[in-house]
C-alpha positions as CSV (number, residue, x, y, z in Angstrom):
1,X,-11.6,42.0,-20.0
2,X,-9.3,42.0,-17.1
3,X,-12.1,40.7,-15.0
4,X,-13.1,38.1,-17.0
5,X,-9.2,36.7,-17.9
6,X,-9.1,37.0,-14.1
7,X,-12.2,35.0,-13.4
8,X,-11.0,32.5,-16.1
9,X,-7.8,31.8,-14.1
10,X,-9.3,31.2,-11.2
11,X,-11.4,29.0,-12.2
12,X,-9.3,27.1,-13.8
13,X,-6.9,26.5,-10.6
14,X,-10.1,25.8,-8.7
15,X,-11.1,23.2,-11.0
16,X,-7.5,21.6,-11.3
17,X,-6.8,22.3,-7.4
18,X,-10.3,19.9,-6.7
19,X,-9.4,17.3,-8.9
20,X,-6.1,16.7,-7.4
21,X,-7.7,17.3,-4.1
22,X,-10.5,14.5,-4.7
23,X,-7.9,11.8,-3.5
24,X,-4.3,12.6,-2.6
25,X,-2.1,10.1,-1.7
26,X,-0.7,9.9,1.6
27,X,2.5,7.9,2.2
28,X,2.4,5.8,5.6
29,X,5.4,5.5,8.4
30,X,3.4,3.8,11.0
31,X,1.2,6.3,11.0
32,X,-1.6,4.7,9.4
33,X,-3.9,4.8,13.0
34,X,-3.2,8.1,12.7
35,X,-4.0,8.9,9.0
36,X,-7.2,7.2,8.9
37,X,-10.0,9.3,9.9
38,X,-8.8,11.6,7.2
39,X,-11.8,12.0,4.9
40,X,-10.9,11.6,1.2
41,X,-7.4,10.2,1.9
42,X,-5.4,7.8,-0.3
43,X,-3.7,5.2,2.0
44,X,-0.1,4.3,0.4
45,X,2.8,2.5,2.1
46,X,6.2,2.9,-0.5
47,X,9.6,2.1,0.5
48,X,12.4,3.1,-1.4
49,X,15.9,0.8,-0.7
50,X,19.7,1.6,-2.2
51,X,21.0,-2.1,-2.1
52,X,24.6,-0.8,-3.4
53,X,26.1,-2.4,-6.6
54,X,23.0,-5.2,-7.2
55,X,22.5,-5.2,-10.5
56,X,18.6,-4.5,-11.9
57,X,18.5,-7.6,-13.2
58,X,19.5,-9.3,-10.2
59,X,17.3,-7.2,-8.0
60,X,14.2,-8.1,-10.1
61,X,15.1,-11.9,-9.7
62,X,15.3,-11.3,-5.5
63,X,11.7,-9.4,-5.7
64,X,10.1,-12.4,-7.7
65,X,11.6,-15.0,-5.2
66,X,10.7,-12.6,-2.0
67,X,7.1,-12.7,-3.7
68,X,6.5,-16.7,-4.0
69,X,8.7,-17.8,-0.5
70,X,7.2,-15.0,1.7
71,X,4.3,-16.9,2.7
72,X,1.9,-13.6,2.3
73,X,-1.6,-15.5,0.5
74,X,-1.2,-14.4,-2.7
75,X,-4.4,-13.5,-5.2
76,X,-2.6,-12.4,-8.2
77,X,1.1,-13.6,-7.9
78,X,2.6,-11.6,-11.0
79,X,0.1,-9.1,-12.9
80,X,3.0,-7.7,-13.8
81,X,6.3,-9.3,-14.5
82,X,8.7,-7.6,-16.5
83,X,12.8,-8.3,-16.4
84,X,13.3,-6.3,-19.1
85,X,11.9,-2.9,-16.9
86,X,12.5,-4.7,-13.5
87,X,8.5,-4.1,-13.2
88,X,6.8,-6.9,-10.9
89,X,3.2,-6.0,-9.5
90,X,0.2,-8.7,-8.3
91,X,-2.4,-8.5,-5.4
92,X,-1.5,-10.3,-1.6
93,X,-4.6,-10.7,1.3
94,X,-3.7,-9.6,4.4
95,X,-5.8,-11.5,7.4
96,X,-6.0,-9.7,11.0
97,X,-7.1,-11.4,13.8
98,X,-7.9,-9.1,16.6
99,X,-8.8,-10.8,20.3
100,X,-11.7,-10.3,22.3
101,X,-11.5,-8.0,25.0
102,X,-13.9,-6.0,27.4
103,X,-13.9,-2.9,25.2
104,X,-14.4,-4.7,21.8
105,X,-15.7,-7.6,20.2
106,X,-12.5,-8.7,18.4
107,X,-12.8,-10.9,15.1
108,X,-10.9,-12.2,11.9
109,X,-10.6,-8.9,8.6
110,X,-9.1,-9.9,5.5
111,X,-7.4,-7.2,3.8
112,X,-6.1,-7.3,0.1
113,X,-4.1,-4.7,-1.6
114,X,-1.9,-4.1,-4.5
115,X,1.7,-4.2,-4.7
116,X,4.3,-2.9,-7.4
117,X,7.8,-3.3,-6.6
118,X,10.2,-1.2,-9.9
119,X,14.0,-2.2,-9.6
120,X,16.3,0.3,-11.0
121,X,19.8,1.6,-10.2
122,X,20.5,-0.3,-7.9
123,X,17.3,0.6,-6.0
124,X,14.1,-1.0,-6.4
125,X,10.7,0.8,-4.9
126,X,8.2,-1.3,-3.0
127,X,4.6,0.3,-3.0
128,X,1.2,-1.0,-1.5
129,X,-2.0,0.4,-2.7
130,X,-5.5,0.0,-3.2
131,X,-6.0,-1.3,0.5
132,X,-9.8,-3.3,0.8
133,X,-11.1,-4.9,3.7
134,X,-13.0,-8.3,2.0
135,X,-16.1,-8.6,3.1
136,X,-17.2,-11.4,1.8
137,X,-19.3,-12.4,-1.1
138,X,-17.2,-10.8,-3.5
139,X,-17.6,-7.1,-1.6
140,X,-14.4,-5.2,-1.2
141,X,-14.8,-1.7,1.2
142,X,-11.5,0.5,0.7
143,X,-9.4,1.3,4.2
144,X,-10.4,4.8,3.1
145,X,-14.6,4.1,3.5
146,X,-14.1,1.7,6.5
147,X,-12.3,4.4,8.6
148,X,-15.6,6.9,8.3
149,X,-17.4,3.9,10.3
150,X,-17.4,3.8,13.8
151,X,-16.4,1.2,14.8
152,X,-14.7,-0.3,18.2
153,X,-12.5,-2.1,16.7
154,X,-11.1,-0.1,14.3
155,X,-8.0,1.8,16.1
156,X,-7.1,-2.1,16.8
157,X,-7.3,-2.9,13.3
158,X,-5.9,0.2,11.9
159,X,-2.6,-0.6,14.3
160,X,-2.5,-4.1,13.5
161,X,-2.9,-3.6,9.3
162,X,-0.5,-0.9,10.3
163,X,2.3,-3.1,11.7
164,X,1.8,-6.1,9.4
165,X,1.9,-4.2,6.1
166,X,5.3,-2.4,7.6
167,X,7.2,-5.5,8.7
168,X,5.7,-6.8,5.0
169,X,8.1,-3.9,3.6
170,X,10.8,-4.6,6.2
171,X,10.9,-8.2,5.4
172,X,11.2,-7.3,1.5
173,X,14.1,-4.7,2.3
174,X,16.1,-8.0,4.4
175,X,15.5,-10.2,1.8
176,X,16.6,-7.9,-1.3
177,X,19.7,-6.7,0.4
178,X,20.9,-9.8,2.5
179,X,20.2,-12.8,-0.1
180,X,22.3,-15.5,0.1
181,X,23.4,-16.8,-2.9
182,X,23.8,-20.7,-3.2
């Protein structure tokens, strides 16, 4: 009986260990090159900001205006929009150009990706998900199949994705603290 109970329970933690194993997320700090060739890896960038005594409210007005002005193309503007929860999600692309060289071909990838951006107490948290290189045609390959490829020019790509998508979060955390009011 012991045995079984025994064989039971470890089951059961195998089977809940592999599900949450199946696709952990991993959260970036340009580190993304670095992160990539990690089979089975969720890629996630998430900042969290203090931006002292701004109310929610106001905080959830600043994301909405940082969404429209900041010139990112924009597929879904507001998915989500929500004052009430301070809840404001919607899809951007991404394009890349990477030059020619000697040692790779270089070329133009389109990336889109999800973003959800929750103000609360005085803190709002700014996450990008769901990262797909657009391959025309209407086919979408997730950052986590294209890093399995070999190819040249991925290391350039991976850095360059890397550094646009953090100065995307660094320009959201200048505009949400330091917005000038009228």
């Amino acid at each position: 009986m012991i045995t079984l109970l025994l064989t039971l329970l470890v089951s059961a933690l195998f089977v809940m260990g592999s599900v949450n194993a199946n696709y952990p997320s991993i959260e970036t700090d340009d580190r993304l090159q670095t992160i990539l060739p990690i089979i089975n890896q969720k890629v996630t960038y998430s900042d969290v900001v203090d931006c002292g005594s701004v109310s929610q409210l106001d905080l959830f007005r600043r994301a909405r205006l940082w969404v429209v002005q900041s010139g990112h193309s924009i597929d879904a503007p507001f998915l989500l929009s929500d004052k009430e929860t301070g809840d404001l999600a919607g899809r951007f692309s991404q394009t890349i150009t990477i030059p020619r060289s000697e040692n790779a071909a270089g070329g133009i990838y389109t990336f889109r990706y999800n973003y959800v951006i929750e103000c609360a107490n005085r803190k709002y948290r700014a996450v990008l998900t769901q990262i797909e290189l657009d391959e025309g045609n209407g086919r979408y390959t997730p950052i986590e199949t294209l890093c399995q490829k070999n190819e040249k020019n991925l290391p350039s790509i991976c850095q360059e994705l890397d550094r646009q998508l953090n100065n995307l979060l660094g320009s959201l955390q200048e505009s949400m603290k330091n917005y000038k009011a009228f």
